[in-house]
N, CA, C and O atoms as a GROMACS GRO file, in nm:
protein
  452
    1UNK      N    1   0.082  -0.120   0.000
    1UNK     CA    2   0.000   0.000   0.000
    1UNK      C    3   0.086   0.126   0.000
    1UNK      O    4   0.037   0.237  -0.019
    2UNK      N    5   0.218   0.105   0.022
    2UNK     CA    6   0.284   0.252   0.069
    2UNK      C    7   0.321   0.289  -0.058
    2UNK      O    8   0.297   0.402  -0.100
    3UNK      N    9   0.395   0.180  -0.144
    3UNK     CA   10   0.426   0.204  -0.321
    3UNK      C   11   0.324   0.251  -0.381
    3UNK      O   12   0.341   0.346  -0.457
    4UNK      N   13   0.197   0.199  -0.362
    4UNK     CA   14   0.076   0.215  -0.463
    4UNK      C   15   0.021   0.389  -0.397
    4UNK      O   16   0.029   0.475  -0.485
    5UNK      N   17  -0.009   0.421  -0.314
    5UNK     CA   18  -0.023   0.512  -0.196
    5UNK      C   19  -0.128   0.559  -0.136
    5UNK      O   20  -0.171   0.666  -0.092
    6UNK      N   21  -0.166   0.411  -0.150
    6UNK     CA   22  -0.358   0.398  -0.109
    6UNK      C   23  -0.336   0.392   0.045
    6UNK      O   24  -0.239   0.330   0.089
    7UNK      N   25  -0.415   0.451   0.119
    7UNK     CA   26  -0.444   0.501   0.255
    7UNK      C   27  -0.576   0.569   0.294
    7UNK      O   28  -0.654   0.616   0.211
    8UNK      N   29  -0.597   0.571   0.452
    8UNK     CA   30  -0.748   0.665   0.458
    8UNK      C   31  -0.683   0.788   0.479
    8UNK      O   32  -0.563   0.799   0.506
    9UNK      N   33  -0.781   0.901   0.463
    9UNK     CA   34  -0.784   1.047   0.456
    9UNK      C   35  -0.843   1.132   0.570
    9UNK      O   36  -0.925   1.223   0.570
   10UNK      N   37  -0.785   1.081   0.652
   10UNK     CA   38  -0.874   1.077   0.786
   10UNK      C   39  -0.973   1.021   0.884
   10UNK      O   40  -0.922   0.910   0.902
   11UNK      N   41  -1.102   1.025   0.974
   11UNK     CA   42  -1.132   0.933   0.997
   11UNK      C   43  -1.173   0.825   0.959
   11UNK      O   44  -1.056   0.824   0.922
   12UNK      N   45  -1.239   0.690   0.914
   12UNK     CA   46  -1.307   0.625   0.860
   12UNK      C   47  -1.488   0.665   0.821
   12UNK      O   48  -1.552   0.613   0.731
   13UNK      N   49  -1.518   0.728   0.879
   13UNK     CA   50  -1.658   0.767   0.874
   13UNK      C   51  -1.627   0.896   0.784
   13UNK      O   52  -1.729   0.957   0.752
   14UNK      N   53  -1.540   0.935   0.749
   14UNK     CA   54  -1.554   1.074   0.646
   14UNK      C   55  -1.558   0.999   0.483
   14UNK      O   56  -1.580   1.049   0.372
   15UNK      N   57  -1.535   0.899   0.514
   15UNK     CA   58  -1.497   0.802   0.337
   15UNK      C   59  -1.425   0.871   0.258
   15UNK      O   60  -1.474   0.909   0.152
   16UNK      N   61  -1.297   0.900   0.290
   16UNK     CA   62  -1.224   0.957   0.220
   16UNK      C   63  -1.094   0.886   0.208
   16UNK      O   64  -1.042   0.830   0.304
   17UNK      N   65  -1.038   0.888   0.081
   17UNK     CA   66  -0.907   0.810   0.088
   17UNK      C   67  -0.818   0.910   0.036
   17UNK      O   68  -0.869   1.013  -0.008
   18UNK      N   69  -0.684   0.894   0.035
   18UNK     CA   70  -0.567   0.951  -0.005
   18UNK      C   71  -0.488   0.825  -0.093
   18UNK      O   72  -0.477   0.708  -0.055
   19UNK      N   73  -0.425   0.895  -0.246
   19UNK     CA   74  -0.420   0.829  -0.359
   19UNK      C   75  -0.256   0.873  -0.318
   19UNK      O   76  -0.284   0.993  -0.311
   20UNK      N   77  -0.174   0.871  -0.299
   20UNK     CA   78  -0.050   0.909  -0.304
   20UNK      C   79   0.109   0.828  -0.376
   20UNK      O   80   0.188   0.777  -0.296
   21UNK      N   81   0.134   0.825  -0.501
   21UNK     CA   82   0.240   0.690  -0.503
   21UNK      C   83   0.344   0.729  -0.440
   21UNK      O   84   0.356   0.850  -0.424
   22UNK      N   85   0.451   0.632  -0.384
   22UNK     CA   86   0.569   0.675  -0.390
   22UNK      C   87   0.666   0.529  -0.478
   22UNK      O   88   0.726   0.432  -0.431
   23UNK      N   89   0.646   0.569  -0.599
   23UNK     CA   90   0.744   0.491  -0.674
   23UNK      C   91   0.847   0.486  -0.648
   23UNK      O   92   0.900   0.375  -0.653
   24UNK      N   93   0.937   0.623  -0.601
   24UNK     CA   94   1.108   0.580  -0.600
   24UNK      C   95   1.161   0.563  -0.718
   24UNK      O   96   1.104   0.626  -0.807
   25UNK      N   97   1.300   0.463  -0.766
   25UNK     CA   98   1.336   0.460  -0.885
   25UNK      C   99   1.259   0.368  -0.967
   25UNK      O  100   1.295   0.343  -1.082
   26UNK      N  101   1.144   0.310  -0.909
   26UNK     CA  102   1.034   0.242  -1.027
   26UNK      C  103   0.995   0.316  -1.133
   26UNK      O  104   0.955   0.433  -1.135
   27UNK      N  105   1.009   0.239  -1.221
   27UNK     CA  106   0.928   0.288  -1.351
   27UNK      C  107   0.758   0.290  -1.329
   27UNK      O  108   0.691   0.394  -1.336
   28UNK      N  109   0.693   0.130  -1.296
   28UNK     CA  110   0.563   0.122  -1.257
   28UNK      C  111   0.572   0.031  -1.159
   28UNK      O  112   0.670  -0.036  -1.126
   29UNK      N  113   0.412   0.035  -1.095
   29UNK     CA  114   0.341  -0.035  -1.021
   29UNK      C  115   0.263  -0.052  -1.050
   29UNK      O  116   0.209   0.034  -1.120
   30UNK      N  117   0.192  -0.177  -1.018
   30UNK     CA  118   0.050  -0.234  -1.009
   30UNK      C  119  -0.043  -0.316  -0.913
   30UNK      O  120   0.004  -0.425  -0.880
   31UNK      N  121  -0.139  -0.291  -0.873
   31UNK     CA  122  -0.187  -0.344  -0.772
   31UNK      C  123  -0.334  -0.350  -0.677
   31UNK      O  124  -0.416  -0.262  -0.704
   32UNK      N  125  -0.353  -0.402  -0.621
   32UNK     CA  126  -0.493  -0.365  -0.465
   32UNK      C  127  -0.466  -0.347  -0.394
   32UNK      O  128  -0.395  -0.430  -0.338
   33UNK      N  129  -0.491  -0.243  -0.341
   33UNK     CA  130  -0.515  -0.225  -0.192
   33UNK      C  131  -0.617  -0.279  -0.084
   33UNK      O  132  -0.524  -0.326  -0.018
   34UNK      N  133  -0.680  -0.299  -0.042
   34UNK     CA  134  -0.778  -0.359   0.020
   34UNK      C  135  -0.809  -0.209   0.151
   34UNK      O  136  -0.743  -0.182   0.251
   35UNK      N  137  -0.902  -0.156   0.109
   35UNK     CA  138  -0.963  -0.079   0.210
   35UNK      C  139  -1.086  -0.101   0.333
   35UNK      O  140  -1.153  -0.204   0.336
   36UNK      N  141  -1.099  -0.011   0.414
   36UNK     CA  142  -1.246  -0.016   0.478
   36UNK      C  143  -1.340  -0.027   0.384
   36UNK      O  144  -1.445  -0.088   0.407
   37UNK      N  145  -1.319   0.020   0.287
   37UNK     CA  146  -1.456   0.045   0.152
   37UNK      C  147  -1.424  -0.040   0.088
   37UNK      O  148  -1.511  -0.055   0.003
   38UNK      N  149  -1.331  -0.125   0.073
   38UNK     CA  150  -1.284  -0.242  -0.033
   38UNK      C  151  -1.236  -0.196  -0.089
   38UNK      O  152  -1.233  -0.073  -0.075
   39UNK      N  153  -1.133  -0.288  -0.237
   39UNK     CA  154  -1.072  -0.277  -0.290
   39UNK      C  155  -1.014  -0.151  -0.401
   39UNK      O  156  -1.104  -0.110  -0.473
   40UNK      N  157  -0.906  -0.098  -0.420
   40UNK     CA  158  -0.862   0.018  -0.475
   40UNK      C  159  -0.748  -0.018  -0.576
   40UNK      O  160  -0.631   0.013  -0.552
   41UNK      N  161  -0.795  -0.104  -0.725
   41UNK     CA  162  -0.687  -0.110  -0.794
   41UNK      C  163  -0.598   0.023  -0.863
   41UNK      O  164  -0.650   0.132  -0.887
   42UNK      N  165  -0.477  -0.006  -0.884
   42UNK     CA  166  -0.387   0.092  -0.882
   42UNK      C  167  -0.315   0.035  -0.996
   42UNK      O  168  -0.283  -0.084  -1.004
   43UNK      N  169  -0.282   0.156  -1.113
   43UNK     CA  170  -0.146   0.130  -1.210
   43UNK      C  171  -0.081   0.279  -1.226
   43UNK      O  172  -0.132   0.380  -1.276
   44UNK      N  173   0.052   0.260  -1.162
   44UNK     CA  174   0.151   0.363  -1.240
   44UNK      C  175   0.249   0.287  -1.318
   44UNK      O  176   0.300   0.174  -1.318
   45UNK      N  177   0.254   0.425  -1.403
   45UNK     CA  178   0.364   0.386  -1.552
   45UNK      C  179   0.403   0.536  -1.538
   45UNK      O  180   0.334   0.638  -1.527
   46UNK      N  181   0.600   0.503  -1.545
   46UNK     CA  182   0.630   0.619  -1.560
   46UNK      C  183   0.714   0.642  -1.649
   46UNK      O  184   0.815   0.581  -1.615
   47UNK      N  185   0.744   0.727  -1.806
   47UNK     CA  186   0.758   0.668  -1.876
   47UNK      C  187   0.850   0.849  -1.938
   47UNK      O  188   0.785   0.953  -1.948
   48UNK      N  189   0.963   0.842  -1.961
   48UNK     CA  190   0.978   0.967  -1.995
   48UNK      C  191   0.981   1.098  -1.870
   48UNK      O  192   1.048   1.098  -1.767
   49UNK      N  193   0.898   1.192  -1.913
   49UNK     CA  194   0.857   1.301  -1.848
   49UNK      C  195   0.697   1.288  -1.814
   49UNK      O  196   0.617   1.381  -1.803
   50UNK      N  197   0.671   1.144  -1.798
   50UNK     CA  198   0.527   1.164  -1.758
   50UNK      C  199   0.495   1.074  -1.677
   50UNK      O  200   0.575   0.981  -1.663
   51UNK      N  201   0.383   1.072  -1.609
   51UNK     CA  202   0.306   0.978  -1.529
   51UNK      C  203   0.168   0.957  -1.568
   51UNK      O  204   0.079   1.037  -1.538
   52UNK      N  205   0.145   0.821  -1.655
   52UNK     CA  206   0.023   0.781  -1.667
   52UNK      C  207  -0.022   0.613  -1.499
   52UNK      O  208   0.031   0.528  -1.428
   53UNK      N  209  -0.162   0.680  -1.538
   53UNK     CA  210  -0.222   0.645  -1.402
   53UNK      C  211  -0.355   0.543  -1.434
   53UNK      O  212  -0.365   0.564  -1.554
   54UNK      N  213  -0.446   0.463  -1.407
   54UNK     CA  214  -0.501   0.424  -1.392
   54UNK      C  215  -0.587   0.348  -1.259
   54UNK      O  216  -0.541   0.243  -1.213
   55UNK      N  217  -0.688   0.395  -1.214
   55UNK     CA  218  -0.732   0.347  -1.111
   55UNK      C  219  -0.865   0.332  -1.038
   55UNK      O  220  -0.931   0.436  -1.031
   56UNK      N  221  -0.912   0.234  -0.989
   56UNK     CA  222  -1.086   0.200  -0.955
   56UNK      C  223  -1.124   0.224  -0.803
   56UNK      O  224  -1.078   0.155  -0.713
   57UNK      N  225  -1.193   0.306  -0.788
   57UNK     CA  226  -1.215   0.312  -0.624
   57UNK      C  227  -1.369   0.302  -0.616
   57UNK      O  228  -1.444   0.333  -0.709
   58UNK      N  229  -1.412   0.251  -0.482
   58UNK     CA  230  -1.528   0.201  -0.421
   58UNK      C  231  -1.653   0.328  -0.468
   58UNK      O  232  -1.629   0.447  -0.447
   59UNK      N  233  -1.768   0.286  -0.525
   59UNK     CA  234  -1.836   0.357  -0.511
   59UNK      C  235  -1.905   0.444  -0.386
   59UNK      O  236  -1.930   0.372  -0.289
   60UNK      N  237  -1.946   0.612  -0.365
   60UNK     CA  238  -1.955   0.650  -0.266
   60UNK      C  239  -1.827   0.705  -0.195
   60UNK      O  240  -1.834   0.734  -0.075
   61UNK      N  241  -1.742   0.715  -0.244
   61UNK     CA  242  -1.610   0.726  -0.121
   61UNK      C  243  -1.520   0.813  -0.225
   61UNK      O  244  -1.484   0.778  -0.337
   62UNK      N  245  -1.487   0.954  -0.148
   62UNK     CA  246  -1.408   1.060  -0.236
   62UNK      C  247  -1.259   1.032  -0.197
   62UNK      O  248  -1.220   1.023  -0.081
   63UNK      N  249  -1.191   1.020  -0.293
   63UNK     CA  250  -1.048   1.031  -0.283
   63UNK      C  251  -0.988   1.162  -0.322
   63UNK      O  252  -1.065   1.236  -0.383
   64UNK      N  253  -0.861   1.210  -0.299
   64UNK     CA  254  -0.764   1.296  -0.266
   64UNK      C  255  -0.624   1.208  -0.375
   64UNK      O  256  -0.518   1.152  -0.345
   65UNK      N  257  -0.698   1.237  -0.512
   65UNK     CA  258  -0.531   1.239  -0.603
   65UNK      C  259  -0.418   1.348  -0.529
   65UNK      O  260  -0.454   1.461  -0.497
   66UNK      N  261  -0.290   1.302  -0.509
   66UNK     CA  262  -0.134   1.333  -0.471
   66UNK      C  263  -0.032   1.313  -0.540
   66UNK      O  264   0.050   1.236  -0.490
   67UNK      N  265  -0.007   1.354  -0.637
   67UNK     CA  266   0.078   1.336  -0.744
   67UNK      C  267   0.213   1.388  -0.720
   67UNK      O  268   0.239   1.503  -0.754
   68UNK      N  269   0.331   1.288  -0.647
   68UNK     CA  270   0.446   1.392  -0.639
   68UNK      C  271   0.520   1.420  -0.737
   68UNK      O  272   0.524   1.330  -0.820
   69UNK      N  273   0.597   1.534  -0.768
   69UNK     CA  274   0.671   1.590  -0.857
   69UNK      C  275   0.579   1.589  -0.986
   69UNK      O  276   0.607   1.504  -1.071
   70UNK      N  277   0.478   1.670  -1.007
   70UNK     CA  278   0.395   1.610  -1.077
   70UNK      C  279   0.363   1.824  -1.134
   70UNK      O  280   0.374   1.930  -1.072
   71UNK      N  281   0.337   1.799  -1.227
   71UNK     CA  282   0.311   1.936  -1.328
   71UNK      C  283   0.162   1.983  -1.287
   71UNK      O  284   0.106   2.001  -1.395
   72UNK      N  285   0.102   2.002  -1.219
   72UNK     CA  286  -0.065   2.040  -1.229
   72UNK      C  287  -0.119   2.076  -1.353
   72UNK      O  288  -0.219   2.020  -1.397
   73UNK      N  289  -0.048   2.184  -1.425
   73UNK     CA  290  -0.107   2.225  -1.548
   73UNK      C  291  -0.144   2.166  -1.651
   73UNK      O  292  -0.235   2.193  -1.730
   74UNK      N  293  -0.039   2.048  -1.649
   74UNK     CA  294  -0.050   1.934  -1.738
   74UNK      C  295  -0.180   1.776  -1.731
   74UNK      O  296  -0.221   1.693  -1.812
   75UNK      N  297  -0.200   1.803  -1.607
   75UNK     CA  298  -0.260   1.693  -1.556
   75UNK      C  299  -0.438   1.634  -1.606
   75UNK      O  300  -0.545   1.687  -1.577
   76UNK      N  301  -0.416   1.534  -1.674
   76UNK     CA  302  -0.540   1.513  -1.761
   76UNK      C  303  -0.612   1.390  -1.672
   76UNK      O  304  -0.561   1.300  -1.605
   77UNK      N  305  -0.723   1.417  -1.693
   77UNK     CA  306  -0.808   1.290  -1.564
   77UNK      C  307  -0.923   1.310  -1.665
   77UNK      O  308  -0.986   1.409  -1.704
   78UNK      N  309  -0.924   1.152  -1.698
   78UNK     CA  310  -1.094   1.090  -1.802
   78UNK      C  311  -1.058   1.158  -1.914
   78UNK      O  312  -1.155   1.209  -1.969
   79UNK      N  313  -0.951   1.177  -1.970
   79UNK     CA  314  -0.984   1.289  -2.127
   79UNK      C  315  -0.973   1.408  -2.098
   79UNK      O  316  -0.919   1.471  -2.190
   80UNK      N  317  -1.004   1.478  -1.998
   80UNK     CA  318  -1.028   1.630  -1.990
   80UNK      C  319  -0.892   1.661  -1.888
   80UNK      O  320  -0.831   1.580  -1.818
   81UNK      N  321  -0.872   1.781  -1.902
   81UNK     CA  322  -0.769   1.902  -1.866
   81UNK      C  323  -0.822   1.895  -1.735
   81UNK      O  324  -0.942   1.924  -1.734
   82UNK      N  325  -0.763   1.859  -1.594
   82UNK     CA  326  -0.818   1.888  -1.476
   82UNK      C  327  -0.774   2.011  -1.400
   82UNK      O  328  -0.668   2.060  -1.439
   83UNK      N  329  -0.861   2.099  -1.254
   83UNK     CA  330  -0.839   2.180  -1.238
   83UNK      C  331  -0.730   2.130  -1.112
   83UNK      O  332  -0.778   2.116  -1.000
   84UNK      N  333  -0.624   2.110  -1.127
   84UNK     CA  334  -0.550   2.040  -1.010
   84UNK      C  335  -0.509   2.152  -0.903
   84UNK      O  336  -0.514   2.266  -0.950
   85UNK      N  337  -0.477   2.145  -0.792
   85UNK     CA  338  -0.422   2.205  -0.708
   85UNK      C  339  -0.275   2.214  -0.712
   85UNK      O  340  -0.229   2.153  -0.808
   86UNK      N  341  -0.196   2.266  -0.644
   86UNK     CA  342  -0.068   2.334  -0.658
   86UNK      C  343  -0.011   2.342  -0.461
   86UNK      O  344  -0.014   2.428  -0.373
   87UNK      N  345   0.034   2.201  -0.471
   87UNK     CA  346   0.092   2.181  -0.320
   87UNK      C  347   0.250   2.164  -0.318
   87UNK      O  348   0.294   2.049  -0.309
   88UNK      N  349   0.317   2.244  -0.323
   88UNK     CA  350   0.467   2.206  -0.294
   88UNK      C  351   0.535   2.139  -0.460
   88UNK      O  352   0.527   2.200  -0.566
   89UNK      N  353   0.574   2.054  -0.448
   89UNK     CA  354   0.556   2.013  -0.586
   89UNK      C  355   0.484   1.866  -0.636
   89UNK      O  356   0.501   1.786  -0.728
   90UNK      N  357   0.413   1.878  -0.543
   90UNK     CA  358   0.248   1.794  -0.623
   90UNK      C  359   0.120   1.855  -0.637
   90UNK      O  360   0.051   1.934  -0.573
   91UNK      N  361   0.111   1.775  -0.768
   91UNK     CA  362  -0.047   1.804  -0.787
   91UNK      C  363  -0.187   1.802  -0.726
   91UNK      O  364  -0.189   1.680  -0.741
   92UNK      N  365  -0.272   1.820  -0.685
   92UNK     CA  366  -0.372   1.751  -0.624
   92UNK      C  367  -0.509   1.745  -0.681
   92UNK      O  368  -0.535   1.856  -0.727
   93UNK      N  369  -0.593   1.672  -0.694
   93UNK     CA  370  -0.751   1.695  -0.690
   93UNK      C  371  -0.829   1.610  -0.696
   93UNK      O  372  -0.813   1.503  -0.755
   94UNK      N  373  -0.922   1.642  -0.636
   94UNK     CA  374  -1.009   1.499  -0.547
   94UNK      C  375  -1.087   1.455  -0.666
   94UNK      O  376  -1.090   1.523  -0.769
   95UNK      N  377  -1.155   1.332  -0.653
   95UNK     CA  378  -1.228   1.237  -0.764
   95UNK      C  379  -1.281   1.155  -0.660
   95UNK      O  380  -1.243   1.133  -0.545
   96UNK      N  381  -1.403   1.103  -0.748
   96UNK     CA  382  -1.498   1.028  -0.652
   96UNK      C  383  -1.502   0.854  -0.698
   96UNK      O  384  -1.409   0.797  -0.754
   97UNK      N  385  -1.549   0.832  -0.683
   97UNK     CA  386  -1.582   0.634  -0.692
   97UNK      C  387  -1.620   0.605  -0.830
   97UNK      O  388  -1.705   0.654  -0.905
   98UNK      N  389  -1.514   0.487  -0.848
   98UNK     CA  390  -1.526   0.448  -0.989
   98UNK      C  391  -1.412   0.438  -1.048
   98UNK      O  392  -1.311   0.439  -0.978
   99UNK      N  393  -1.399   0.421  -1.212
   99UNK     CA  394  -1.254   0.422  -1.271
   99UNK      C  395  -1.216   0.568  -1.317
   99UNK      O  396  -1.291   0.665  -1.332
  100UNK      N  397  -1.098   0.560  -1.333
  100UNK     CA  398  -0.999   0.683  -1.376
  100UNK      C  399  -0.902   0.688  -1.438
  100UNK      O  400  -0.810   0.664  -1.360
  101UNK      N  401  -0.866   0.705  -1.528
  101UNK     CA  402  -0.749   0.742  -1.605
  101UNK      C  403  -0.720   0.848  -1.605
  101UNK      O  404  -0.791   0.943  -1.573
  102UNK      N  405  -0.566   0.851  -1.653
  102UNK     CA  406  -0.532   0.981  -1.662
  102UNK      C  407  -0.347   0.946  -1.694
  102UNK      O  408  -0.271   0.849  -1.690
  103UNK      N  409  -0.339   1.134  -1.732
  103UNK     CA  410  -0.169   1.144  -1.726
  103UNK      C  411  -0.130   1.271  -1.678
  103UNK      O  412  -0.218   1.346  -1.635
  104UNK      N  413   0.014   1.315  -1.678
  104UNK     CA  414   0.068   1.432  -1.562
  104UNK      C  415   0.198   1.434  -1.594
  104UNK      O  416   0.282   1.350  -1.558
  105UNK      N  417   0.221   1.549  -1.675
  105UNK     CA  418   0.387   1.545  -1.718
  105UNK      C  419   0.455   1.587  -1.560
  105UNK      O  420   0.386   1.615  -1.463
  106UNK      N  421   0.568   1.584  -1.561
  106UNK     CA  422   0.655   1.531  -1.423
  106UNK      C  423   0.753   1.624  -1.455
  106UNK      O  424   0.802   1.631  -1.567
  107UNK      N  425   0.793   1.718  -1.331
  107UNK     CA  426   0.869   1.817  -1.297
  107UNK      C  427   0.999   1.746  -1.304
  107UNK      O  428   1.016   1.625  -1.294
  108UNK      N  429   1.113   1.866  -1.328
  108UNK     CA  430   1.255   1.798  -1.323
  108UNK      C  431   1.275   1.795  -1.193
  108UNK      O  432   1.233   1.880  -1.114
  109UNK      N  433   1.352   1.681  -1.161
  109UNK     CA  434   1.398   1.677  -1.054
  109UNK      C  435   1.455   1.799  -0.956
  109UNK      O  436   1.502   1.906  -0.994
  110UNK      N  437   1.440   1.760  -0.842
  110UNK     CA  438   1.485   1.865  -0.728
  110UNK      C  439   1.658   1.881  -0.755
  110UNK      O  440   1.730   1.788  -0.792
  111UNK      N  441   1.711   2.043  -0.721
  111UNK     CA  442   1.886   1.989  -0.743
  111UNK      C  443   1.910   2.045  -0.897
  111UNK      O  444   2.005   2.113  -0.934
  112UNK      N  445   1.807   2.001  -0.970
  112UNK     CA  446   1.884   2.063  -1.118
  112UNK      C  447   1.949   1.917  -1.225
  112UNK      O  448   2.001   1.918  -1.336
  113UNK      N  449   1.902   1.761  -1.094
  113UNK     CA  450   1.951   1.678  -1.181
  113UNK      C  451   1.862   1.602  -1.256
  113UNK      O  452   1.904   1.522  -1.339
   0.00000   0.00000   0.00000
């Protein structure tokens, strides 16, 4: 769960989850999580300067996309241009139950390398 970066978003009765990866030097991941709400499949692919995403969450239950090092401006969810947030250098913006796709061109690294 910590690779993929499925977690709750506070208490359990708010039904909220937090989507967060931390790949590291992975290219991708794939996977379930197993929640209070059930299951949360997960795919990152990181490929270039981008991060494509794919992922299914429980109907009823809002998640909190966390995209680190991640471009906001760039960030496409279902086909469309999303209005992402601007946290440090991740993206953010919440999505509700169901599937999702998407992609997110990826900031240069911290340092200049």
């Amino acid at each position: 769960s910590h690779v993929l970066g499925v977690r709750l978003d506070g208490p359990v009765w708010d039904k909220r989850l937090l989507i967060e990866p931390r790949l590291g030097d992975l290219t991708d991941a794939e996977g379930v999580v197993v929640t209070e709400f059930g299951p949360v499949s997960v795919l990152w692919k990181r490929g270039g300067n981008e991060l494509l995403f794919r992922l299914q969450t429980p109907p009823g239950i809002t998640s909190v996309l966390r995209l680190p090092d991640a471009n906001a401006a760039t960030l496409m969810l279902d086909g469309k241009r999303a209005a992402a947030e601007v946290q440090g250098r991740c993206a953010v913006v919440s999505i509700g139950g169901g599937k999702h796709e998407g992609r997110v061109g990826l900031l240069p690294a911290a340092g200049g390398k």
